[in-house]
Structure formats: structure tokens, C-alpha cells
C-alpha positions in Angstrom: 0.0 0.0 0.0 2.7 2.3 0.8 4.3 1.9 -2.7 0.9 2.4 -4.1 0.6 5.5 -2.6 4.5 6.7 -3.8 3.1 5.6 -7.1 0.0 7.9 -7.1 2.0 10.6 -5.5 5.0 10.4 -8.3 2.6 10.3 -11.5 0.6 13.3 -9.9 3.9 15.5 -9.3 4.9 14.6 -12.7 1.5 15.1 -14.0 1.4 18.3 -11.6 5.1 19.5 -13.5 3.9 18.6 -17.2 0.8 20.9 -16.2 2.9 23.8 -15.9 5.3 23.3 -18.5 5.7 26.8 -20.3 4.4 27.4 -24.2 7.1 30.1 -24.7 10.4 29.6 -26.4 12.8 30.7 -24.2 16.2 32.5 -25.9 19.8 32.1 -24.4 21.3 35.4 -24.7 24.5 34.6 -22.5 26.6 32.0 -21.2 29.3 31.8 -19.2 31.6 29.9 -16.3 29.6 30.2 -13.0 32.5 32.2 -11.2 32.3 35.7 -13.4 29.5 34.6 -15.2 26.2 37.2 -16.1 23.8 38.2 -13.6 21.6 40.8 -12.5 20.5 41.0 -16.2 18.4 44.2 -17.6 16.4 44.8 -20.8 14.8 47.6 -22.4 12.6 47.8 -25.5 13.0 50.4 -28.1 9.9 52.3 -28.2 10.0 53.1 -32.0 10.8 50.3 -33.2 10.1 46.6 -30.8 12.3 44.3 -33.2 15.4 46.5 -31.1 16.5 45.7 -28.0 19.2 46.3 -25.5 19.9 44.2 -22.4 22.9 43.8 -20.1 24.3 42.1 -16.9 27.5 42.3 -14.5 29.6 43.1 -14.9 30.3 45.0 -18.1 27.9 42.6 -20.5 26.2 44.3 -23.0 23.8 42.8 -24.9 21.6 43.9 -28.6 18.7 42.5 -30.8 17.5 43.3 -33.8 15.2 41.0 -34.0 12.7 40.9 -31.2 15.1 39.2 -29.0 15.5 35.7 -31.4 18.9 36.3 -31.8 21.4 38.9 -29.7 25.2 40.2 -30.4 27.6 40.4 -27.0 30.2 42.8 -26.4 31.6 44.9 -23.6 31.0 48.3 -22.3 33.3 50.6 -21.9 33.8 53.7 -19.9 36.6 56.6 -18.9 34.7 56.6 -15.7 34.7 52.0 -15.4 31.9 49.8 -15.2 31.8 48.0 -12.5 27.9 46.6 -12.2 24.4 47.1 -11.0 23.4 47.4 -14.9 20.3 49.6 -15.4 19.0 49.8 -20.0 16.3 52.1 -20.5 15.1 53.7 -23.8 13.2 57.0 -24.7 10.9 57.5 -27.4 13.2 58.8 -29.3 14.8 55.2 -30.0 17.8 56.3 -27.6 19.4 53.8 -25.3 20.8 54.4 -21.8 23.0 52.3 -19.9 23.3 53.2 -16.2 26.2 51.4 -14.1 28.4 51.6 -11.0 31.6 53.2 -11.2 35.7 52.5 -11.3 38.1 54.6 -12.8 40.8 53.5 -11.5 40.4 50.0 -13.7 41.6 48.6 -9.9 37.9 47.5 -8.6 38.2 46.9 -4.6 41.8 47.7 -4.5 41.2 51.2 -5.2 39.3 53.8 -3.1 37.7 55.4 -6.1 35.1 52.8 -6.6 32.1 53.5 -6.3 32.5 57.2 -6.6 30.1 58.0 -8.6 27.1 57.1 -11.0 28.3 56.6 -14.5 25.1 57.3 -17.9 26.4 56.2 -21.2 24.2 56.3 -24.0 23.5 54.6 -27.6 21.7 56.2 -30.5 22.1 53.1 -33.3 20.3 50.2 -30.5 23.4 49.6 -28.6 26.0 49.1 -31.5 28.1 51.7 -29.9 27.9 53.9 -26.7 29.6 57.1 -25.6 32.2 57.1 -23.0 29.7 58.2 -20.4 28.3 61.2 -18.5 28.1 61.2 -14.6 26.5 62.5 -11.2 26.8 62.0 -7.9 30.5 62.3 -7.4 31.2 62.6 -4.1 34.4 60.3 -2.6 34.7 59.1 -0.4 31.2 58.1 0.3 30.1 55.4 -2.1 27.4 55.4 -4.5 25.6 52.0 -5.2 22.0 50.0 -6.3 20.8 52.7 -8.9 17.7 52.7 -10.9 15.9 54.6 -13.1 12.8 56.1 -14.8 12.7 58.3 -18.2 9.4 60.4 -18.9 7.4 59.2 -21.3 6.8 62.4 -22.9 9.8 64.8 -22.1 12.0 62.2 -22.1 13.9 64.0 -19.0 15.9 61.0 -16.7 15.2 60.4 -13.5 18.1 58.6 -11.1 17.6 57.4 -7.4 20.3 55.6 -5.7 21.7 55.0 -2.4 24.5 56.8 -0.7 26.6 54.9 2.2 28.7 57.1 4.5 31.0 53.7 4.3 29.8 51.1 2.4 29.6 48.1 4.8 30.6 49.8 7.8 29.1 48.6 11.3 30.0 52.2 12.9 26.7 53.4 13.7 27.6 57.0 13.0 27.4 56.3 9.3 24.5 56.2 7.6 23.2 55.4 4.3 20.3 57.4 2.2 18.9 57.8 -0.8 19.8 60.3 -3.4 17.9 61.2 -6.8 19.3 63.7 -9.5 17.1 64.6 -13.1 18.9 65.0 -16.1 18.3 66.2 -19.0 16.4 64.1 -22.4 20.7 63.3 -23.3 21.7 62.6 -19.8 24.7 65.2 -20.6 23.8 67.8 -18.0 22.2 65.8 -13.9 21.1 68.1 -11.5 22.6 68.0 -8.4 22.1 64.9 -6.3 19.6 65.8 -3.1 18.7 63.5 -0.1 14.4 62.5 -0.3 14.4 60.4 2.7 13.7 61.4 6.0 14.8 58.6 7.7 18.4 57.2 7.3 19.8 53.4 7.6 22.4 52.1 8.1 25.7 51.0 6.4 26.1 47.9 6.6 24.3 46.3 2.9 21.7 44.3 5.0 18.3 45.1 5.9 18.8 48.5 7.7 20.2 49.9 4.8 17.9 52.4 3.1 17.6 50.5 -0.4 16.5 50.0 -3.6 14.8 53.2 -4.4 13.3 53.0 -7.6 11.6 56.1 -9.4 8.6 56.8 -11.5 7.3 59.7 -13.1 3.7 60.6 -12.5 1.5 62.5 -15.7 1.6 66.1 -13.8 5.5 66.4 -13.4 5.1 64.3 -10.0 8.2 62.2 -9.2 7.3 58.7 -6.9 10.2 56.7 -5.3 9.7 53.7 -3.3 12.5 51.8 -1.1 13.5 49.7 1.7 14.5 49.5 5.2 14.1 48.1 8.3 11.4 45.6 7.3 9.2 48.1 5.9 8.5 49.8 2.0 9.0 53.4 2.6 7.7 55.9 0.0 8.1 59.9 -1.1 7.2 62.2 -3.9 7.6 65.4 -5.3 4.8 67.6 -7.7 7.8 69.6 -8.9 9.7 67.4 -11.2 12.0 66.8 -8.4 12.9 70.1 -6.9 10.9 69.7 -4.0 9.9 66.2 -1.7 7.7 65.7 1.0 9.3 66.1 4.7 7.9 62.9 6.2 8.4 59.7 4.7 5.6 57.6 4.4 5.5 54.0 5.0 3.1 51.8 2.7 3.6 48.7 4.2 5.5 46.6 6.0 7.8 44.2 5.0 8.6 40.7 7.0 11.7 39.5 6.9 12.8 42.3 5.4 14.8 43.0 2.0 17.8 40.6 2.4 15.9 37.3 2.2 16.7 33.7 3.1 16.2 31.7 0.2 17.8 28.1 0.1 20.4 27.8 -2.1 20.5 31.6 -2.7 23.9 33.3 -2.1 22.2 36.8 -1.7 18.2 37.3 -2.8 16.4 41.1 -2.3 13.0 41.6 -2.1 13.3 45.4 -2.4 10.7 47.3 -4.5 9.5 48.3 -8.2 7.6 51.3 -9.0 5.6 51.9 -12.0 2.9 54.6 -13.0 0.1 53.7 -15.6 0.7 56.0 -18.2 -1.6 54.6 -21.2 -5.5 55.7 -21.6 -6.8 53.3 -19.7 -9.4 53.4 -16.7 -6.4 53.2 -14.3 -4.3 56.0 -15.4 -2.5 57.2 -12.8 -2.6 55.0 -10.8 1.2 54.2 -8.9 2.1 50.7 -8.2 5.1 49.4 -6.2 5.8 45.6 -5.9 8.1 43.7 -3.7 8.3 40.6 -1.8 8.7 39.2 2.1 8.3 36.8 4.6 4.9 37.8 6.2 3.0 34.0 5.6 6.7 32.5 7.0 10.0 32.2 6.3 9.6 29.0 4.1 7.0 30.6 2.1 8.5 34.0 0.3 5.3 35.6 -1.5 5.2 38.6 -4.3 3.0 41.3 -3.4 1.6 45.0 -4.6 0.0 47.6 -3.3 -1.2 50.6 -5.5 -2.0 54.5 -4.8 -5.1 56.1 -7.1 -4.6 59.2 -5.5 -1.0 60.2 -5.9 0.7 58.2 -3.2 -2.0 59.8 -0.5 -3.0 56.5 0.4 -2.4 52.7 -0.2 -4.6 50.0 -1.3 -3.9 46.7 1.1 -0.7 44.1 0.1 -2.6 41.9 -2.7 -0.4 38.6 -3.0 0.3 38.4 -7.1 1.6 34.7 -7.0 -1.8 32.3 -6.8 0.0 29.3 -5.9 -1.8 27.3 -3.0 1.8 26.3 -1.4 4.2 27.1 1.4 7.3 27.5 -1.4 9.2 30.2 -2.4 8.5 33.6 -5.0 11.0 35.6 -5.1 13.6 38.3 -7.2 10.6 39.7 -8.4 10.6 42.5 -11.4 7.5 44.8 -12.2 6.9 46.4 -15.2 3.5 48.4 -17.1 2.8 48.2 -21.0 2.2 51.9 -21.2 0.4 51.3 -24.1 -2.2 49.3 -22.2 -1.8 49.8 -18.8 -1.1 45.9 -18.2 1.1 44.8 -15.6 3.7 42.1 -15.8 5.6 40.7 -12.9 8.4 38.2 -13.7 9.3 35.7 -10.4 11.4 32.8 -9.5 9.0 30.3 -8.4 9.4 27.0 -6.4 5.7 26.0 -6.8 6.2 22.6 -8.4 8.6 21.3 -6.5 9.4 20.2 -2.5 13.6 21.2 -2.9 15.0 24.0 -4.4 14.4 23.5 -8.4 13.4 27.0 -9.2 11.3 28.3 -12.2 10.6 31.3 -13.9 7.2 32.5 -13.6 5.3 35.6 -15.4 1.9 36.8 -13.5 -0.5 39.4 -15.4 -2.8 41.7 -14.4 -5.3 43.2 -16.9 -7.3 45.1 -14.1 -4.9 47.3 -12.1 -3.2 44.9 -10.4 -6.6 43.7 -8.8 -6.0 39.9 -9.9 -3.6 38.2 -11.4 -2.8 34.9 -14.1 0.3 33.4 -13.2 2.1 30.7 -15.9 5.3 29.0 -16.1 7.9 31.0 -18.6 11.1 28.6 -18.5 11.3 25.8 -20.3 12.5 24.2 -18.1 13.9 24.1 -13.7 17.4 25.2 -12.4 18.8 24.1 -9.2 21.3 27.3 -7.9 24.1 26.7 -5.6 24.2 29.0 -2.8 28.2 29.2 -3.4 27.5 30.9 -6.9 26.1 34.8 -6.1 23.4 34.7 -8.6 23.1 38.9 -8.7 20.5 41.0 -6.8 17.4 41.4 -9.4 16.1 40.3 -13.0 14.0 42.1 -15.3 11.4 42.8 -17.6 10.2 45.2 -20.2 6.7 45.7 -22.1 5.7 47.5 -25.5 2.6 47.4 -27.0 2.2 43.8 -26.2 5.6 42.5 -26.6 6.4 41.1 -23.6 10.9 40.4 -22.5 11.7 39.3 -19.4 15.0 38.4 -18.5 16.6 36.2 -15.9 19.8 34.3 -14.8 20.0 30.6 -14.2 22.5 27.8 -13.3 23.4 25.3 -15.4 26.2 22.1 -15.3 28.5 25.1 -13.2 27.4 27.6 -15.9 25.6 30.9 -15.2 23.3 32.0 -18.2 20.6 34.9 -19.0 17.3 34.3 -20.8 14.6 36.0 -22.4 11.1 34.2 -23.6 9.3 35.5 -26.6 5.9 36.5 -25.4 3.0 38.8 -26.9 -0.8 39.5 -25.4 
């Protein structure tokens, strides 16, 4: 009886598996030896023309499609100021490409005191074929500038660029603090404004979960400016109705977050849960509205979940967390990446998922939401599981970018000791 039931149990996991299989062709873009290999991949769609693309990943990868993402070309990026990580692509509807990375200029990387010293821009007007040696803000050694991200206005094209500052990056002195910084720059990201602190309340330096983190900023339709970020097991949030010039005094907390940013994930080196935010731009009935997506601990610490929570009236106040991955199981979500078709207002949310499976074979999963973020259809992108080896650092975020219906996420996985980036060829 007891191999009976093992029997029954097998053929339904297998049947449970085959169930979720995914029905889109996934494309390598990358691969590599595990130690050095890509991560923390990033992806942007031109907005003129979808059949361009321009990804990259850590630590100077640099990655271009002209084809809708079938088939890419791989080369290096280059900078007077270094590259030296935390790759951010965006595009403006103008067809331009930015590339947004750490700095190094001394070419010495920990050895040298210079790195990190500032935020380094470097952009590409012929979909990533060649880039410029690179514009910069936020120079200011010897703090250290680190986990940028960005947001480009849909109409003026103007850049905006929030980051965090540490006194001392991983410092336990309790004297040094770290906050977040944003600076606007012009539609070529030539000329930044200078960099100004938007949080009220500071964190520390050590990169863990009392670190002010992972600010991420959106552009609202009447020249507001929305940043959301983490710290001390809550997602903290600010604006400004001024473009930028001006933020609010008080930060205001939107929810909290359980087990903070710095996850424990089995078999994960290092896994963030910090958050995304997006602002439906398109013509649809939620225009407006601000969303900002993250994930935590708050059903247990063996069951990570991916959540939202959205603002109708200009951050003023916050719908409740609604849980975007629908599984019915105490498994893992995590490394989630949010991002709107502005063209429909759709949201897509791109997840590591351990649904399927009782150890730590991870999938890639893709939830939508066609109704502001109200429900959600979740479905199984890779083709097939990874297993990751908490010895290999498998980078701090993926991606995903959406343009009138053309859908590219992107994501790192370990292979027979090889790290590699994806993408999967999806339309709605």
C-alpha cells in the first residue's frame, strides 16, 4: 500500500510539472563559467521600433537584438569613468538607449578607493552598437554610491536617477549612515542636476536590511516624481509635484515588509526583495494610478510571496498588500521585477517560483494583471527548472520590459556550473 501511494504521489507531481510546462520559447542570450558569469540581467525595448532591443548584466555585458530578442550580439561596455555593475537599460521615445552602471576609474575595482564614486550614464543612439564614454552624477568620494535605478518620462524624455549613498559602504560604525539620493537629467543625460537627499529617515551602512535601499523612481502624468524603497522591514515611499525640486518632509510608510529585503532563500547566495515602481501612463481606466511591488516573509519564512500595493490618489493613500503569485503552497517567490505596457496599462511581474517542487528546483514565472493589479494569471515562462548553488552569487534582481504587447523578461540561471541569461518570446 505504501508503494501504491508513492506511485500515485509520483505520476501526480509529474503530471502536476507537465501541467505547468511553459508554451514560450525561451532565448539564451548569455553564457558563461559560473565564477564571473552574467547576472543581475536588464532589458529595455525600443519604443520606436520593438524588433530593437538592448539588455545587459554584470559586470560590463552588454547585450543587442535586432530581431525581437531571437537572436542577440555580445560585447563589452566601456567607460573613462569603469563599469563596474548594478546594470540599469532604459530607452526613450526617441529610440535612444541608456546604460546606467556603478563606477571605477581607476580600472583597480576593490583595491582602489575610487570605486564606487560616482554614478556613471552612457548612451547609444544606433540600438546599442556603440555607446559614448559616459556622462556622470553624484561624485562625491569618499562616500560610495551604489544600487541605482531609473525612470525616463514618457513624454519629455527627461531622466530620472535614485540611488543610495553609504557614509561607508559596509561599515558597522553606527555614525554612518546610508540614504537615498535622486538627480534629473536632461532628455541626453549630458547635464544631472545635483544629487539631493528624499528620505527622512536614514539606515544604516552595513548592505543588509537596515540599509535604506533599492529606491526605484517613477514619473507621474503632472510632473510628480514617486520613489519607493526599503529599510528596516518596511517599504517606505516619497514624492515630489515639482519634477524633483521639491519632496515631502515625512516619509511615508506603505507597508510593512517581513523579513525584510535581504531574504533567506535556500540555495540563494544573496536574494532582495526590495521594490518596483511603475505609473500607468496609457488611456486606460487606471491611469495614474502608482504601483510598487516587492516581496517578504509575512506567511513564513519558508514561504517568500510577491506582493503589490497601489495608490489612485498620488501616493495619499495605499490599497492593502494583494499577494500576485496564486499558488496554494508554502514555497518560495522571489527576485521579483514589475513592469506596465504603457500602451495598455497591463502589468507584468516576472518571479522565481518553487511552486512545483518540495527542494530547491526554481522556475521562472510571469503573473499578469489586466485590471490594475486587482487579480492576477500566473504561468510558467522557462522551459525548463534550475537548481542554484548558494556558493555561486546569482546577482541582486532580473528584469522585464513591455511595449505594446511584446512582452521580455529576463533572468539568470545555473546550469552544469554555468551561469546564463534568458529571455522568452511572449505577446498578449
Amino acid at each position: 500500500m505504501i508503494r501504491l501511494m508513492i506511485g500515485f504521489l509520483a505520476i501526480f507531481l509529474l503530471s502536476f510539472q507537465l501541467g505547468a510546462q511553459s508554451s514560450y520559447q525561451n532565448i539564451l542570450i548569455h553564457e558563461a563559467p559560473a565564477e564571473g558569469g552574467p547576472e543581475e540581467p536588464t532589458i529595455a525595448i525600443s519604443l520606436i521600433d520593438t524588433n530593437k532591443l538592448v539588455a545587459g548584466a554584470n559586470i560590463n555585458n552588454v547585450y543587442h537584438s535586432r530581431d525581437g530578442g531571437r537572436t542577440w550580439s555580445i560585447d563589452k561596455l566601456e567607460s573613462k569613468y569603469g563599469v563596474w555593475g548594478d546594470p540599469v537599460v532604459a530607452s526613450n521615445n526617441k529610440g535612444h538607449f541608456f546604460f546606467f552602471h556603478l563606477s571605477d576609474p581607476s580600472g583597480l575595482n576593490w583595491a582602489h578607493e575610487s570605486l564606487l564614486d560616482r554614478m556613471v550614464i552612457q548612451r547609444s543612439k544606433n540600438n546599442g552598437l556603440k555607446w559614448n564614454k559616459g556622462w556622470y552624477t553624484g561624485l562625491n568620494h569618499p562616500k560610495d554610491q551604489d544600487k541605482e535605478w531609473v525612470s525616463i518620462h514618457p513624454s519629455t524624455n527627461e531622466i530620472a536617477l535614485t540611488w543610495t549613498q553609504f557614509d561607508v559602504y559596509g561599515s558597522e560604525d553606527p555614525s554612518h549612515k546610508s540614504n537615498i539620493l535622486f538627480s534629473k537629467s536632461n532628455p541626453k543625460g549630458s547635464k544631472w542636476s545635483t544629487p539631493m537627499q528624499i528620505n527622512q529617515l536614514s539606515g544604516s551602512c552595513l548592505d543588509d536590511d537596515g540599509a535604506t535601499e533599492g529606491a526605484v523612481p517613477a514619473f507621474g502624468l503632472k510632473d510628480e516624481v514617486y520613489v519607493a524603497w526599503s529599510r528596516e522591514s518596511q517599504i517606505w515611499f516619497d514624492y515630489s509635484l515639482d519634477g524633483g525640486e521639491t519632496w515631502q518632509v515625512e516619509d511615508i510608510l506603505i507597508s510593512e515588509q517581513p523579513g525584510g529585503w535581504n531574504l533567506e532563500i535556500p540555495g540563494i547566495m544573496r536574494c532582495n526583495g526590495m521594490p518596483v515602481t511603475v505609473v500607468d501612463w496609457s488611456d486606460g481606466p487606471h491611469r495614474g494610478t502608482v504601483y510598487v511591488n516587492w516581496t517578504d516573509q509575512r506567511n513564513g519564512e519558508d514561504d517568500t510571496d510577491v506582493f503589490i500595493v497601489k495608490s489612485t490618489d498620488h501616493g495619499q493613500t495605499w490599497s492593502k498588500p494583494i499577494r500576485i503569485n496564486n499558488d496554494s503552497t508554502v514555497s518560495h517567490q522571489f527576485l521579483s521585477a514589475l513592469t506596465i505596457d504603457e500602451t495598455t496599462g497591463y502589468l507584468y511581474c516576472v518571479f522565481y517560483d518553487r511552486r512545483n517542487y518540495l527542494n530547491n528546483q526554481t522556475d521562472v514565472y510571469l503573473a499578469t494583471s489586466e485590471d490594475g493589479g486587482e487579480t492576477w494569471t500566473n504561468e510558467r515562462i522557462s522551459e525548463s527548472s534550475f537548481t542554484p548553488d548558494e556558493k555561486v552569487f546569482f546577482g541582486d534582481y532580473n528584469d522585464i520590459s513591455a511595449h505594446q504587447g511584446m512582452i521580455r523578461p529576463i533572468w539568470t540561471r545555473l546550469e552544469d556550473g554555468k551561469l546564463s541569461v534568458h529571455t522568452a518570446l511572449i505577446y498578449k
